[in-house]
N, C-alpha and C positions, 0 to 999 in steps of 0.2 A: 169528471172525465169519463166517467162509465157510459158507454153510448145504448140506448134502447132498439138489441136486436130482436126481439120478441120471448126475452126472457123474464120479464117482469119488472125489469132496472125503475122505472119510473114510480107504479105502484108502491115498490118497498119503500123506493127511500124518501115518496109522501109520505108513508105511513110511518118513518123514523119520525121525520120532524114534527111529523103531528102530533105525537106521542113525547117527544120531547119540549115539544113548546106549548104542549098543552092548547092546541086550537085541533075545531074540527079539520077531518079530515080533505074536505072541500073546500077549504083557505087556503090549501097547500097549494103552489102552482111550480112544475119545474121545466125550468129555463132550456132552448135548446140548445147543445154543444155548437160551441165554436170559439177555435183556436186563439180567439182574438183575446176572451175574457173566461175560458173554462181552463182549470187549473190542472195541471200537468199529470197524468194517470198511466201507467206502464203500458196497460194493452183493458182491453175489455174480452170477459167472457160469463158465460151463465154461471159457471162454478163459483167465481172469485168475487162477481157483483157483489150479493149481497156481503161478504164476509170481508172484504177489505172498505171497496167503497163506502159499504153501509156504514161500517164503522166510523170511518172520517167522517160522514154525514152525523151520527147520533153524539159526535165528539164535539162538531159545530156547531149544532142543535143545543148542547148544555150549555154551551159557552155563552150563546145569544140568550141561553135561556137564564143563565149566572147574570146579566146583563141588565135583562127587564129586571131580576128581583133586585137589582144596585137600584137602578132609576124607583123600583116600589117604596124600598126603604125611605129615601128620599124624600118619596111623595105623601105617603104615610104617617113618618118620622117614628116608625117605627123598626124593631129589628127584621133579621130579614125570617125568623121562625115564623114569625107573625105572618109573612106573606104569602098565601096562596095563589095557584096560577091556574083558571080554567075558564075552557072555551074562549080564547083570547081577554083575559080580562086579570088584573090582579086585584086580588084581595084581600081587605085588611080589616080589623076591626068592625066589622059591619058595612064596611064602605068597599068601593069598585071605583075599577079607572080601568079603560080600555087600552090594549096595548100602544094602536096610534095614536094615542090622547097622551100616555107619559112620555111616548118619544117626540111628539109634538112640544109639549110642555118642557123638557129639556131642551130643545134644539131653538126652539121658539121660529122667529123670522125666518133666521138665516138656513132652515129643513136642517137633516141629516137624515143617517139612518143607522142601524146596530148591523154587525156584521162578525157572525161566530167562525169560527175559524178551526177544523179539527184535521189532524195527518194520521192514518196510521201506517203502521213498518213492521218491520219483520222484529223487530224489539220487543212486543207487544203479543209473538206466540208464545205458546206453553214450550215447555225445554220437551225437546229438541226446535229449537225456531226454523229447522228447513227440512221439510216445507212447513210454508205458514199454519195448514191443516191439511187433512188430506179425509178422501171420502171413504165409507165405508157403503157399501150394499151388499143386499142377499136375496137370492132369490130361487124360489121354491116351484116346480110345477107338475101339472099332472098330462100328461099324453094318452093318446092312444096310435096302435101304429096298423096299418094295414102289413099285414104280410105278404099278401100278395102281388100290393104294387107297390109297396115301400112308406106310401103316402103316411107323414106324420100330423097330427092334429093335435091341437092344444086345446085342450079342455077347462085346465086354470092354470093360471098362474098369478103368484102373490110376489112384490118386489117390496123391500123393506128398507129403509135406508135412515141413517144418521144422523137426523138434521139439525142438532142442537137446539137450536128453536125454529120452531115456522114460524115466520112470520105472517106469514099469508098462504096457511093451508092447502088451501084448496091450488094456486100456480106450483105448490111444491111437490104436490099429488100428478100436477100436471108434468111438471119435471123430469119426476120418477118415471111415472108410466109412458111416456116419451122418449127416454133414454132406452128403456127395456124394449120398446117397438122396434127401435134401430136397431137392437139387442137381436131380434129376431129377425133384420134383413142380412145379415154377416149370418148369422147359423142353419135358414134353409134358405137363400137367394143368391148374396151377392157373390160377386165374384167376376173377376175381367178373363174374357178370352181373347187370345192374342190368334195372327195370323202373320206369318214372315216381320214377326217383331212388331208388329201394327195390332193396337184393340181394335175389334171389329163389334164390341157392345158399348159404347164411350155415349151413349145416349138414352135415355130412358124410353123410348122405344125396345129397345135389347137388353137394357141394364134391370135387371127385375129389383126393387123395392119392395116392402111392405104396404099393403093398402089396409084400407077397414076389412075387407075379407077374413085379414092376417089378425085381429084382436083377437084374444081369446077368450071364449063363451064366458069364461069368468075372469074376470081380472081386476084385483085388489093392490093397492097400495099401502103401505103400516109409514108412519114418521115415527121414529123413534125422539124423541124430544127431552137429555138428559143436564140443557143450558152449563154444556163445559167448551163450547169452542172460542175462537177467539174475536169472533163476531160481533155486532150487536144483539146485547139481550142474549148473548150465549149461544148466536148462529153458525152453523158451517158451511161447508160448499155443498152443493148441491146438483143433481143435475147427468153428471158421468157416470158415478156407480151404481147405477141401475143396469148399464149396457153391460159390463163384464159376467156376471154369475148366468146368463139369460143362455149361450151356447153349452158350457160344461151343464147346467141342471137338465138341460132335453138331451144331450148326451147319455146324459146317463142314466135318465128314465127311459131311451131309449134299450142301455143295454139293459136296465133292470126286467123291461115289459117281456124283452127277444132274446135277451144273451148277445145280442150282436153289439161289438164297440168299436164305434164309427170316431176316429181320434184327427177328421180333418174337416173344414168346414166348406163351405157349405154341407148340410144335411141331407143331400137332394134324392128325392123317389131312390133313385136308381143306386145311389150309392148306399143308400140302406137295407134297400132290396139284397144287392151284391152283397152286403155283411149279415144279411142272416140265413143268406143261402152258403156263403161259408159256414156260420156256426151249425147249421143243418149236417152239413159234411163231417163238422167233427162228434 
C-alpha cells in the first residue's frame, strides 16, 4: 500500500525481497498501486515506509521464502538444513534447481504461483507500542554572523540521526540532509504575511524557501546504526528529525557568537541586527 512519493519506497522494499528471497536485485519488479489488487495500508509517508511497510514486505518475503525451501525439500528429498537458496536457485547436495523450475515442477500443467503473505501492527513495537517508534536527531553547527547587517551564514553543519539500520545509505543521507534543508527554510525565511486577513506571500514568488545558495559550505550527515527498531533488519523511521534541532542549534550559536537571543523564528537580518544592538545597550 506504500505509494512512491520520492522517498525511496520502491528501492527498499526491492532490496527487502531481494535479500530475503535470495535473488539479485534486478529480478525484483514492483507492481504499481492500485485499489483493485494492492492491500489495504493506513496512509503512506517517508518516516513510516520503511519501518512498517518494510516490515510486512521482509515478513512476506520469509514466508514465500519458507515455501521454495518446502517444494526444495521435496525436490531434493532431503531435509530442509540441507537446502540453500542463492541467486534464484536452490541448493542441495551438489545439485540446483531454479526457482521456476520447482514451482513449475509442483504445479506442473495446470501453472500456479507461491504467494508470501506478511502484516505488521502495533503488536509488534518495543513496550511502549505507541508510537510504533519515534525519531531521534541532532544537529550541530557552526555560524558566522555579520554585526553590521545581521546577515547569518553557515559555515557547517552536521545532522546525525537514528536509523536503526540503513538500508540504503546513501537515500537515508539523502533524508537527513533534506529534512535539515527545510530545517533551515522555517529558521531564516519562511514565514506568511498577512494584509486585512489576506496572505499577500501565498506563492513562491513572495514566499522565500531554501535554495542551493542556502547549503552550507560544509555539510555532513552521521547514521547512527544500533538494529534495535522495529523494522526490518532493525530499521526506524526516518526522514523528520533532521528538521527540529536545525533553528534552536543557529539560535544559539547565534547568541553564543553575539550575546544576542533571538527566541522567534524566522532569523532574518534585521531581527538579529535589532537583538544585538539590544545586547549592545545593556
Amino acid at each position: 500500500g506504500t505509494v512512491e512519493l520520492g522517498q525511496g519506497a520502491k528501492t527498499i522494499m526491492s532490496q527487502i525481497v531481494a535479500e530475503e528471497l535470495r535473488v539479485p536485485l534486478e529480478r525484483v519488479a514492483i507492481r504499481p498501486i492500485d485499489t483493485a489488487f494492492t492491500p489495504f495500508d493506513r496512509s503512506t509517508g517517508s518516516s513510516r515506509s520503511t519501518t512498517v511497510m518494510g516490515k510486512a514486505v521482509e515478513l512476506a518475503g520469509s514466508d514465500a521464502r519458507r515455501q521454495i525451501v518446502e517444494l526444495a525439500t521435496e525436490h531434493f528429498e532431503c531435509p530442509e538444513e540441507a537446502v540453500t537458496l542463492k541467486d534464484g536457485e536452490a541448493i542441495a547436495g551438489g545439485k540446483k534447481i531454479t526457482y521456476g523450475e520447482l514451482i513449475h515442477k509442483h504445479f506442473a500443467m495446470q501453472g500456479g504461483e507461491l504467494v508470501g503473505t506478511g502484516y505488521a501492527h502495533s503488536g509488534m513495537a518495543p513496550t511502549p507500542a505507541n508510537p510504533l517508534f519515534w525519531e531521534i536527531g541532532i544537529g550541530a553547527v557552526e555560524v558566522s554572523v555579520d554585526r553590521e547587517t545581521g546577515k547569518v551564514h553557515v559555515e557547517k553543519y552536521v545532522t546525525a540521526a537514528d536509523a536503526g539500520k540503513a538500508i540504503h545509505p546513501l537515500q537515508c543521507e539523502g533524508q537527513d540532509e533534506g529534512s535539515a534543508m527545510m530545517g533551515f527554510g522555517h529558521t531564516f525565511y519562511e514565514t506568511y504575511h498577512y494584509d486585512g486577513g489576506q496572505i499577500i506571500n501565498s506563492t513562491l514568488v513572495d514566499y522565500k524557501v531554501p535554495t542551493f545558495d542556502d547549503v552550507p559550505d560544509e555539510f555532513e550527515s552521521i547514521l547512527i546504526e544500533d538494529g534495535n527498531g522495529p523494522g526490518p533488519y532493525g530499521a526506524k523511521g526516518l526522514g523528520e528529525g533532521g528538521i527540529i534541532p536545525v533553528a534552536p542549534a543557529v539560535a544559539n550559536a547565534v547568541f553564543w557568537s553575539t550575546g544576542a537571543r533571538v527566541k522567534s523564528l524566522p532569523l532574518t537580518p534585521e531581527k538579529v541586527w535589532r537583538a544585538i544592538k539590544e545586547t549592545q545597550k545593556e
